[in-house]
C-alpha positions as CSV (number, residue, x, y, z in Angstrom):
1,X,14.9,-204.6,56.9
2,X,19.5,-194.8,58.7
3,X,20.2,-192.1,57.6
4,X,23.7,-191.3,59.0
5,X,23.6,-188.9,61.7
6,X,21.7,-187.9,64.5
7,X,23.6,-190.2,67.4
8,X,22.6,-189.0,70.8
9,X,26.1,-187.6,72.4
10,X,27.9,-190.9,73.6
11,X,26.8,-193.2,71.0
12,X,24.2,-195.8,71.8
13,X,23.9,-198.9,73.8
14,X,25.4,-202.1,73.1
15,X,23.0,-204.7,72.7
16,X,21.7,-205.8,69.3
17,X,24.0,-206.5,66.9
18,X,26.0,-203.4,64.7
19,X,29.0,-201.1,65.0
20,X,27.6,-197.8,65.0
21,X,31.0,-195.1,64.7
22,X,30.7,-191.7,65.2
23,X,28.1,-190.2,63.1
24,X,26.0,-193.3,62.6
25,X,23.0,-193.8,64.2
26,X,22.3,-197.2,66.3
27,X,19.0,-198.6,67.4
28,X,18.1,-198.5,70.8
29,X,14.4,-200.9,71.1
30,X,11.6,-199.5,73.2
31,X,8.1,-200.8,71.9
32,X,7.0,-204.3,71.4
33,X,5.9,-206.2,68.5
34,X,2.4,-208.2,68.7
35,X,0.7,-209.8,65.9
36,X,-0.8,-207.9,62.6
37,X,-4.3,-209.1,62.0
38,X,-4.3,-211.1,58.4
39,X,-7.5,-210.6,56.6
40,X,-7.2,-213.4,54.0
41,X,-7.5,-211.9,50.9
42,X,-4.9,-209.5,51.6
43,X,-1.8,-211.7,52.8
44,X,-0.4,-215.0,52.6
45,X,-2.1,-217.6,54.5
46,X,-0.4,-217.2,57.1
47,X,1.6,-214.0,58.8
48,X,5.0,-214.7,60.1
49,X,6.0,-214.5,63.5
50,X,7.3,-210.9,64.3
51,X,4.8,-209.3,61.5
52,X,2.6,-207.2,64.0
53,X,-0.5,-204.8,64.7
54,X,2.2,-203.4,66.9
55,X,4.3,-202.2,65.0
56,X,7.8,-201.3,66.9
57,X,10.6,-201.9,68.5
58,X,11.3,-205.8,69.2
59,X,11.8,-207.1,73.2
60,X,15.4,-205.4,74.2
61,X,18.5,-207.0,73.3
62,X,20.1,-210.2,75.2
63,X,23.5,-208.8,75.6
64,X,25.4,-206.0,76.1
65,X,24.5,-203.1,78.3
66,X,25.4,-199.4,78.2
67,X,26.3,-196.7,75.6
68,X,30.1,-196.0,73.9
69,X,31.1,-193.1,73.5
70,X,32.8,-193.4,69.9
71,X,31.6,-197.0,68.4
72,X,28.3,-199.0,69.6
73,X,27.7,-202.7,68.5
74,X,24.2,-203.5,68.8
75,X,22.2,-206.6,68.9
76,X,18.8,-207.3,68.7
77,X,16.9,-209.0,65.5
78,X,12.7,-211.1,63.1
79,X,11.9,-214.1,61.4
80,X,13.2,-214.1,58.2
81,X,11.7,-217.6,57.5
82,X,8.4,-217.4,56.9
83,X,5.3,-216.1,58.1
84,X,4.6,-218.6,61.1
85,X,2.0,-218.0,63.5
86,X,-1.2,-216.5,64.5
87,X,-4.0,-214.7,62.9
88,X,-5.9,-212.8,65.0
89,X,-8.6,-210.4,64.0
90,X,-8.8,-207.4,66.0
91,X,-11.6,-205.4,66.2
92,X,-11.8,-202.7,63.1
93,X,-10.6,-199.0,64.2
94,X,-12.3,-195.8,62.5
95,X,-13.1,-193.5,65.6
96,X,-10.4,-191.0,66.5
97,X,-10.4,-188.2,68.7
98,X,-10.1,-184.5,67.4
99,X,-6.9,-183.4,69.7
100,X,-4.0,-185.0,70.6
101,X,-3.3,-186.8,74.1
102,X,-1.6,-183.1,75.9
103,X,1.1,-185.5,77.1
104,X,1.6,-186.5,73.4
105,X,1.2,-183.5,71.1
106,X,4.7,-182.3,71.3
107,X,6.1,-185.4,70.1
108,X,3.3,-185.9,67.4
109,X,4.5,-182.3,66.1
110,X,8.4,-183.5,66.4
111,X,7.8,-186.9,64.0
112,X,5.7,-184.4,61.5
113,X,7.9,-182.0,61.6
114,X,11.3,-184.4,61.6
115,X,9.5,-187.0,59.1
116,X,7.8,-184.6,56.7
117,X,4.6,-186.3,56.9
118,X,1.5,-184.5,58.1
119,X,-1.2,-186.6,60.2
120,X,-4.3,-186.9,58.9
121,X,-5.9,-187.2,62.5
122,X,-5.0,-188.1,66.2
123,X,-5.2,-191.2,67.3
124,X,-6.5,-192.5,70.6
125,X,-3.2,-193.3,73.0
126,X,-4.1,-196.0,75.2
127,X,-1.8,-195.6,78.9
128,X,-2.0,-199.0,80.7
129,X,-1.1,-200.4,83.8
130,X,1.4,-203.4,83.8
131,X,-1.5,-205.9,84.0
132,X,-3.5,-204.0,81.3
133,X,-0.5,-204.0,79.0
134,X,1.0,-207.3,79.2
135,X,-2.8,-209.0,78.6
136,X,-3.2,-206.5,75.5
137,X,0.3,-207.3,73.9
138,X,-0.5,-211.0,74.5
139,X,-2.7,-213.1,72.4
140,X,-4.9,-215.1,74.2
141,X,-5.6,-219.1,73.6
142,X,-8.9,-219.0,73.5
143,X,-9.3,-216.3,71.1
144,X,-7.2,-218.6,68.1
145,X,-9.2,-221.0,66.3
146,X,-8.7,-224.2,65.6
147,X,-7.0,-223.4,62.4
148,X,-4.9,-220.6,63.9
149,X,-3.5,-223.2,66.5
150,X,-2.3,-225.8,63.8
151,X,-0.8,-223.4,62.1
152,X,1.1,-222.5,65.2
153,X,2.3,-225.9,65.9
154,X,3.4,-226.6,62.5
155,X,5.3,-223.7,62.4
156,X,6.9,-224.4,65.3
157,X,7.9,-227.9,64.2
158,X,9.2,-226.4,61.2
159,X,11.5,-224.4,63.4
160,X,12.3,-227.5,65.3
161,X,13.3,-229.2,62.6
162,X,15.6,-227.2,61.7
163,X,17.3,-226.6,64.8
164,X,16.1,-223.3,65.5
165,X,14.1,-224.4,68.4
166,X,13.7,-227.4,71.5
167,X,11.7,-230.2,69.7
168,X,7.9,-229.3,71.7
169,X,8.2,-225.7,72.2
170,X,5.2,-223.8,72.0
171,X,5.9,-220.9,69.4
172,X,2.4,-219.1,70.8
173,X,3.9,-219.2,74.3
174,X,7.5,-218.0,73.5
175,X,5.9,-215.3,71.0
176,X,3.9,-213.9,73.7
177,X,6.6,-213.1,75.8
178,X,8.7,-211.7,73.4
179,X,5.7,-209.0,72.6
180,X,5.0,-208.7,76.5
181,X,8.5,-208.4,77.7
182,X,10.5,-205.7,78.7
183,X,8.5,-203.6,75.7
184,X,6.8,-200.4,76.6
185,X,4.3,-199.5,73.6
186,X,2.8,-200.6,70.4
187,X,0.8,-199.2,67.5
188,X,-2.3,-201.3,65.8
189,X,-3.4,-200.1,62.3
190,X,-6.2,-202.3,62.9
191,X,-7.2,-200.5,65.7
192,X,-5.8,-197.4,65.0
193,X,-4.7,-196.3,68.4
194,X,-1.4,-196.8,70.0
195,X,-1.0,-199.3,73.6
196,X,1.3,-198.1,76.0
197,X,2.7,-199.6,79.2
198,X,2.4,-197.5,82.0
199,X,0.3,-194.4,83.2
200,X,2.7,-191.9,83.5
201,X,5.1,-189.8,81.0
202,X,9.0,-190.6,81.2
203,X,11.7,-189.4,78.9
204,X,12.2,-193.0,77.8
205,X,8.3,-193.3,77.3
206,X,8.7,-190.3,75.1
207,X,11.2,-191.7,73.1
208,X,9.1,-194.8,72.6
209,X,6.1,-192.7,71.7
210,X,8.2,-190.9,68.8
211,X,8.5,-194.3,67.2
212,X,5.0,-195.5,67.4
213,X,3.4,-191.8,66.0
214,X,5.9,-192.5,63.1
215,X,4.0,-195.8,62.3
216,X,0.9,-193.6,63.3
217,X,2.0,-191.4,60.1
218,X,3.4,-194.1,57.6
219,X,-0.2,-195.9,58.1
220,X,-2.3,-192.6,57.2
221,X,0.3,-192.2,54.7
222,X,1.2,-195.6,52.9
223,X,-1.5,-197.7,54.7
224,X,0.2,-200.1,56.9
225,X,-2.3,-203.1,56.4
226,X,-1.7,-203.2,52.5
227,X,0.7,-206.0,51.6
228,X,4.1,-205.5,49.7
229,X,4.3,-206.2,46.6
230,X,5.7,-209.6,46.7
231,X,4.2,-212.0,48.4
232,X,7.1,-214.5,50.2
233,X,7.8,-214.0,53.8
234,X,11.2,-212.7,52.6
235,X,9.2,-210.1,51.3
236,X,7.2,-209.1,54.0
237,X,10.3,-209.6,55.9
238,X,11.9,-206.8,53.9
239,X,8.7,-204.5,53.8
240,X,8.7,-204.8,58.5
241,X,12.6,-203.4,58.1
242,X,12.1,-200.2,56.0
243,X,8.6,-199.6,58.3
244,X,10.9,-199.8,61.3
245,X,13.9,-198.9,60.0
246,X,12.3,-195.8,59.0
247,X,11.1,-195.2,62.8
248,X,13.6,-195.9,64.5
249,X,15.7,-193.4,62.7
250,X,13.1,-190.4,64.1
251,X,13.3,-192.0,67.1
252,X,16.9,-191.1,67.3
253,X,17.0,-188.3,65.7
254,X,14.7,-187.2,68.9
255,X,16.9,-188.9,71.1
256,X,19.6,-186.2,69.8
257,X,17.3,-183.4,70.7
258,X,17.3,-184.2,74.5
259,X,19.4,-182.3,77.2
260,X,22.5,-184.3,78.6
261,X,20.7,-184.8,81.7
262,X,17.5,-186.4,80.0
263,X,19.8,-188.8,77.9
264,X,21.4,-189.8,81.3
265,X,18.0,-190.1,82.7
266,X,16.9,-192.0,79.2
267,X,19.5,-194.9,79.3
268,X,19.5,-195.2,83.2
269,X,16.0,-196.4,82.5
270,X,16.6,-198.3,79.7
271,X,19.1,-200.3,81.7
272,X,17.2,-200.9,84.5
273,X,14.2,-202.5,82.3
274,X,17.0,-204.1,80.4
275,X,18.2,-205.9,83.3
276,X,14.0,-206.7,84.2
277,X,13.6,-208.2,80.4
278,X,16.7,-209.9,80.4
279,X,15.4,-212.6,83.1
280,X,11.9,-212.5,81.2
281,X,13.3,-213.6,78.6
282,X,15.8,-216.0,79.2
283,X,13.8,-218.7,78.7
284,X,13.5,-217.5,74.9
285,X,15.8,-219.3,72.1
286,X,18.2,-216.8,71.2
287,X,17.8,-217.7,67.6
288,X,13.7,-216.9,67.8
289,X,15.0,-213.6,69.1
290,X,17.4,-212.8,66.9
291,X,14.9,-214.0,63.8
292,X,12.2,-211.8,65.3
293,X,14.6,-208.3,65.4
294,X,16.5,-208.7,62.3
295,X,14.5,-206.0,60.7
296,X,15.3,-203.8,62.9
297,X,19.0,-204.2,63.1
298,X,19.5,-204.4,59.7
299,X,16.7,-202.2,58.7
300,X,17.6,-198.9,59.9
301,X,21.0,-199.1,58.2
302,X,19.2,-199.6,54.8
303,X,16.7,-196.6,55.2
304,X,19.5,-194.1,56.2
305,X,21.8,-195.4,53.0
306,X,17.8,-194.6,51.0
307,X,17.8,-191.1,53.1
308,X,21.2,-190.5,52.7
309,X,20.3,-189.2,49.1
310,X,16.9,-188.0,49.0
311,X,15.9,-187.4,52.8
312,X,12.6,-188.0,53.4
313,X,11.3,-187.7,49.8
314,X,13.0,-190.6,48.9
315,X,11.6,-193.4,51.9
316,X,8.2,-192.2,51.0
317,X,9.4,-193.7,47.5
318,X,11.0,-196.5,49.1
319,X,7.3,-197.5,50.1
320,X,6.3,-197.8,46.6
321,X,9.2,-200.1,46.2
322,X,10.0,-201.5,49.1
323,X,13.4,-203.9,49.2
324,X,12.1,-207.0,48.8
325,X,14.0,-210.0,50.3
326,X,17.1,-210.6,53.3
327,X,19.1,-210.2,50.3
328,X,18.6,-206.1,49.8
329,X,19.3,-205.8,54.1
330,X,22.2,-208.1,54.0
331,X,23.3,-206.9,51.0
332,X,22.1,-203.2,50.3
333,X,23.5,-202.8,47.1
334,X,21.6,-205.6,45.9
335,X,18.4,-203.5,46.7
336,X,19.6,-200.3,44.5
337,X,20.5,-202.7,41.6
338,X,17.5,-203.8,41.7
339,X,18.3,-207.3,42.0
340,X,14.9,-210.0,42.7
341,X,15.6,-213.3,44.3
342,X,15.6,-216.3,41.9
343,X,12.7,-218.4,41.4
344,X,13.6,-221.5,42.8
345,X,11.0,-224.8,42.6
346,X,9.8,-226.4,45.5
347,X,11.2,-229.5,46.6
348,X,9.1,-232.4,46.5
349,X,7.9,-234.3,49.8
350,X,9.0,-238.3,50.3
351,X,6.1,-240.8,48.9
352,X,3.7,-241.2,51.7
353,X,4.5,-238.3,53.9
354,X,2.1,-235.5,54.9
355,X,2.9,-231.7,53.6
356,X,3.2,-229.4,56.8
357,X,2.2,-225.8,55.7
358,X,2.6,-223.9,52.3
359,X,5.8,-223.6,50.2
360,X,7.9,-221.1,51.6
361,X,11.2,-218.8,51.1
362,X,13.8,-219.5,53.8
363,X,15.9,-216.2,53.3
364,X,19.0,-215.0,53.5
365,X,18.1,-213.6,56.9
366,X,17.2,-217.1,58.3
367,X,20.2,-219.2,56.4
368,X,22.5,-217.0,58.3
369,X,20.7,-217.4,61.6
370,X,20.5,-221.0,60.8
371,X,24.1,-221.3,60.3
372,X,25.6,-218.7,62.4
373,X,24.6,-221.0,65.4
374,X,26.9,-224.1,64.9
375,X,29.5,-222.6,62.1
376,X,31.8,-219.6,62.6
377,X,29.8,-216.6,61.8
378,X,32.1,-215.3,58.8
379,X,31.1,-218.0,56.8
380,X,27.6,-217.7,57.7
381,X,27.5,-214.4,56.7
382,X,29.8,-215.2,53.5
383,X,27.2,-217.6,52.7
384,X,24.2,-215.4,53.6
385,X,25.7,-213.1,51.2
386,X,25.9,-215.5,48.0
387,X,21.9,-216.3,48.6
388,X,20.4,-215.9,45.3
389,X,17.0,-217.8,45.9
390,X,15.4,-220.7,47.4
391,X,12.2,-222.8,48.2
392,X,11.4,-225.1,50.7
393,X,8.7,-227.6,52.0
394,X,7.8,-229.2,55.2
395,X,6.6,-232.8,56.0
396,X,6.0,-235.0,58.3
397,X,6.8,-238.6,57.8
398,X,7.5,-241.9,60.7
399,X,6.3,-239.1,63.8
400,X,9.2,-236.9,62.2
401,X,9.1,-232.9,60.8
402,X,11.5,-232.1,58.2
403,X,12.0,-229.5,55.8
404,X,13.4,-230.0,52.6
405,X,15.1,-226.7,50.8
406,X,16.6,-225.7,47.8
407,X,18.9,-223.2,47.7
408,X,20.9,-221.4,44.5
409,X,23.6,-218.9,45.5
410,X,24.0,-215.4,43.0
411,X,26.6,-217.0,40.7
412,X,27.7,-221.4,40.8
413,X,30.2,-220.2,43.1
414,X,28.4,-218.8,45.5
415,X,25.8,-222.3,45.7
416,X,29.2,-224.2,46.2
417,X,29.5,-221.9,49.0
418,X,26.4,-222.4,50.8
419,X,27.2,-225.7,49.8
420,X,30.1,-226.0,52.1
421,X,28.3,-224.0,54.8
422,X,25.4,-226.3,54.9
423,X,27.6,-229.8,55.5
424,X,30.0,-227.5,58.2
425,X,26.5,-226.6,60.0
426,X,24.7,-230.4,59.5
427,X,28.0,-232.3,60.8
428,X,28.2,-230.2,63.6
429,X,24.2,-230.8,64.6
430,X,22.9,-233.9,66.0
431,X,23.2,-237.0,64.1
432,X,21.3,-238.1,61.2
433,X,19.6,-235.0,62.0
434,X,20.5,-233.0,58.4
435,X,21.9,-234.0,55.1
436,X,23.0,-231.8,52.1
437,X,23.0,-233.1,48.5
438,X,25.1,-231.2,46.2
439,X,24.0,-229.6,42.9
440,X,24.4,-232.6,41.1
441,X,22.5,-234.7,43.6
442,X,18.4,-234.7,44.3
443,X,18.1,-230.8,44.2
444,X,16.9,-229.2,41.3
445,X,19.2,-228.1,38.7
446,X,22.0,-225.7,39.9
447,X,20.7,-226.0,43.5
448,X,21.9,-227.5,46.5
449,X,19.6,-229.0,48.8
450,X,18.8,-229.4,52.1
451,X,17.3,-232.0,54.6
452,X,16.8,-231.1,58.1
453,X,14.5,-233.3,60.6
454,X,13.5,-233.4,64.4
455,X,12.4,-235.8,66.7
456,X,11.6,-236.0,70.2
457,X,14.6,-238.6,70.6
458,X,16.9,-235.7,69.5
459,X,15.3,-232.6,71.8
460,X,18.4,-232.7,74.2
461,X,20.7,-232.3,71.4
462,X,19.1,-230.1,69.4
463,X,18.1,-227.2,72.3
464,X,21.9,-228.0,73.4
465,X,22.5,-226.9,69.7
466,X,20.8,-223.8,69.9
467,X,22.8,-221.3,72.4
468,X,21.7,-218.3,70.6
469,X,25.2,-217.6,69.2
470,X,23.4,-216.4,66.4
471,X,22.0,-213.2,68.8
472,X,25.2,-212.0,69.1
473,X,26.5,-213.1,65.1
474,X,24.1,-210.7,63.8
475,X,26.0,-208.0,65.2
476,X,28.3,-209.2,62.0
477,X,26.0,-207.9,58.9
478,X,24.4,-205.1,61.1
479,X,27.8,-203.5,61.7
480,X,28.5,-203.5,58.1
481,X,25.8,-202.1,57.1
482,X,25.9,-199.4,59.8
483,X,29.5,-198.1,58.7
484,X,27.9,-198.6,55.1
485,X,25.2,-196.1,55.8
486,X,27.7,-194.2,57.2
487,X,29.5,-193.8,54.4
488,X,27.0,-193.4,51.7
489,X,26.3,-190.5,54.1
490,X,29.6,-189.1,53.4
491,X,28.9,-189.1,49.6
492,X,30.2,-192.7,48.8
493,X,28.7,-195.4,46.2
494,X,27.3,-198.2,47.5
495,X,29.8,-200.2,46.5
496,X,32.7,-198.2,48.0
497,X,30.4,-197.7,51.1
498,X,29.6,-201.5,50.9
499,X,33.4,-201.8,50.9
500,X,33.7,-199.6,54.3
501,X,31.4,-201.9,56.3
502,X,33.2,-205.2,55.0
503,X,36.1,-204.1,55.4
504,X,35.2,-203.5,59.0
505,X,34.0,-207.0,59.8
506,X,36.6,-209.0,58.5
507,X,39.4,-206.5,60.1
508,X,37.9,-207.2,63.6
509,X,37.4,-211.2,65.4
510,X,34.0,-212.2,66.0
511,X,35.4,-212.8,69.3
512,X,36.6,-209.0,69.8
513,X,32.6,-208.0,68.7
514,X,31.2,-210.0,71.2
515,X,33.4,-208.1,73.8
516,X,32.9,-204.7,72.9
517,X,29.3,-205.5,72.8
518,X,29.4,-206.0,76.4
519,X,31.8,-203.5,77.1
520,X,31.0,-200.3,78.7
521,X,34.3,-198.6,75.9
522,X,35.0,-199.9,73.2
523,X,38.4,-201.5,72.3
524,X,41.2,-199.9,71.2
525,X,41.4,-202.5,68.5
526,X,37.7,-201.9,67.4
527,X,38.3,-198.0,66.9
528,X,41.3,-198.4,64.5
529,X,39.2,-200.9,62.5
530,X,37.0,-198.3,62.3
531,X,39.2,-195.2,61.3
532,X,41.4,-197.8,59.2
533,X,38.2,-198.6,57.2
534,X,36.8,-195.7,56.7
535,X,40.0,-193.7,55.8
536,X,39.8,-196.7,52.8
């Protein structure tokens, strides 16, 4: 999907989803994300929305505005169900220049020096006008083929289907200006060069820069192109956190080098393109965005627990074995047990309907999205955190999408849980649109299943549905893991660290997050929870 430390001096901004205390180190987006070219015989058929040649930062967060000086909850978040959208083939890189950019040396010689990885050459760093920019982080319509366009509109009638998005939206239109939007630079291994918006140096174009040469360094070093070893999109999912998880925690570990007045100079510019994104994207489904940043909320908190006992030696061995599901970023204990998803069938279509797609993983990163926008986020999250494995389908049948999905929780108990969850999220949907049979009914054995469908006679209903609540619930899991980095850092296990964060989330409302999160100080209430927790 940190390494606990290196804060700038008044904590970080609120904004994507995550309590970061004193000491822990939030994520503050800069770069956007674009599409990663798919070569066939390397991935899946089919990359997932948010998996990009630009690798960074995701568009900035929908809520929540300036920095706290103690405790920060953040919220921004990637697809965790499936690999969705467009393959575009870029043009191969291969020629590099000799120096450095003069304006980007220093900071190429910070993320070598701060990362412990050594570049094996420059790379060219592209500084675009606005125009230039936003028609380079876009892809363009006529460059898709036929194939790459059906794939797009299935995937988004997949999402429709299940409620994630407006019955007719087009997923190629709404991606675009998520990678275009209020983003400031990307990195293609493709291409080998980084993009950047604008044609002059500013601090917070620096700081965006740091986190694009550290992409720059993990592709010479772990090649960024080379799939992860599984090969779901929960997978691939997990493999996008630690990449940017791992950046984004040299990119605040730079922030904390700055003067006071350049951090003041830093997030006065950060809010005033915050504000300019903000309307850019409001048009956007809040639970597209928070799908397509998850990996960066709850990534960073993973890589600083990995850091937190091995520094930088141990990421570089993270990328040999890379956390491989939702599960190991909801849940990072799960990842250092060493705990794989189950192997769950896939369910079988209705007679005469027509398969949309390939066989997928849903995710514990998209159930909780899924169900975090009608049900009360603790129970979305409680559920989230019982996902053991699952498998679904897609069809079409009577001008309808569905997905069918099978789900198994870690233990019986845990299924019964997402169980509940599921009929709590499908009564409070539109009608007829969802059904759950239990793990005696048509799922396979042990599993509960899952119906969802769409139709344009339900569209009002369903984009009513879908208010994004799920933007803001994210700050849930992110916050927990946060304070668990945090502790790990201090020297605790990750199950009394895991303990830290939980205890944090369930000591504090929903209700109360959502406030600090656009609050400019954090409440009183928030800071005890905090101290109380992590005093144990």
């Amino acid at each position: 999907m940190p390494l606990a430390g290196h804060p700038p001096p008044g904590g970080y901004p609120p904004g994507a989803p995550g309590a970061f205390p004193p000491g822990a180190g939030a994520y503050a987006p800069g770069s956007p994300a674009g599409y990663a070219p798919a070569p066939p015989d390397r991935y899946p058929p089919y990359p997932y929305p948010g998996w990009q040649p630009g690798w960074g930062p995701p568009p900035y967060p929908p809520r929540g505005r300036r920095r706290w000086p103690a405790v920060a909850v953040s919220v921004v978040a990637v697809l965790g169900l499936a690999a969705a959208a467009v393959v575009v083939v870029r043009s191969g890189g291969g020629d590099h220049p000799d120096e450095w950019d003069e304006r980007v040396a220093p900071l190429a010689e910070f993320v070598e020096r701060e990362r412990g990885l050594s570049f094996d050459h420059p790379v060219t760093v592209e500084f675009l006008t606005e125009e230039e920019y936003s028609s380079a982080s876009r892809t363009d319509e006529g460059a898709l083929t036929d194939e790459d366009r059906r794939m797009i509109d299935e995937w988004g009638a997949v999402f429709a289907a299940l409620g994630l998005l407006p019955e007719g939206t087009d997923l190629l239109d709404t991606t675009n200006e998520m990678a275009d939007s209020g983003t400031l630079a990307f990195y293609d291994p493709a291409t080998e060069r980084v993009t950047v918006r604008g044609t002059e140096m500013s601090t917070r174009l620096a700081v965006t820069l740091v986190h694009e040469l550290v992409h720059v360094a993990q592709d010479q070093a772990f090649d960024l192109e080379r799939p992860p070893p599984g090969t779901t999109s929960g997978a691939f999912e997990a493999y996008d956190a630690l990449i940017e998880g791992d950046a984004s925690r040299i990119e605040l570990a730079y922030i904390a080098t700055l003067s006071s007045a350049e951090q003041t100079a830093y997030w006065d510019e950060y809010d005033a393109e915050y504000d300019e994104s903000q309307e850019q994207l409001s048009d956007v489904p809040g639970a597209l965005q928070a799908l397509f940043a998850a990996p960066y909320v709850l990534g960073q908190p993973v890589v600083d627990i990995i850091a937190s006992d091995g520094g930088n030696a141990a990421v570089d061995d993270a990328f040999g074995d890379p956390p491989a599901s939702g599960e190991h970023l909801f849940d990072p204990r799960s990842y250092f047990a060493g705990d794989a998803p189950e192997d769950v069938d896939a369910p079988d279509i209705p007679a005469g309907a027509e398969r949309v797609g390939s066989a997928d993983e849903l995710g514990a990163t998209t159930l909780f999205v899924l169900l975090s926008e009608r049900i009360d986020p603790l129970e979305a999250l409680a559920a989230a955190d019982g996902w053991g494995g699952d498998r679904y389908t897609a069809y079409r049948l009577d001008d309808r999408t569905c997905v069918r999905v099978d789900l198994v929780g870690d233990s019986p108990t845990d299924t019964d849980e997402i169980a509940r969850a599921l009929e709590a999220w499908a009564t409070a949907g539109p009608a007829g649109g969802a059904s759950v049979d239990a793990a005696d009914g048509d799922a396979a054995d042990g599993a509960v299943g899952l119906e969802s469908c769409a139709s344009p006679a339900d569209a009002a209903a369903a984009a009513a549905a879908t208010e994004g609540r799920s933007y803001d619930a994210l700050g849930l899991p992110a916050a927990r893991a946060q304070l668990m980095a945090v502790a790990a850092g201090s020297g605790r296990d990750p199950d009394e660290a895991f303990a830290v964060g939980d205890c944090f989330v369930r000591s504090v409302s929903f209700d109360l997050i959502v406030e600090a999160n656009q609050s400019a100080e954090p409440p009183q209430e928030v800071v005890d929870a905090v101290e109380r927790c992590m005093a144990g």
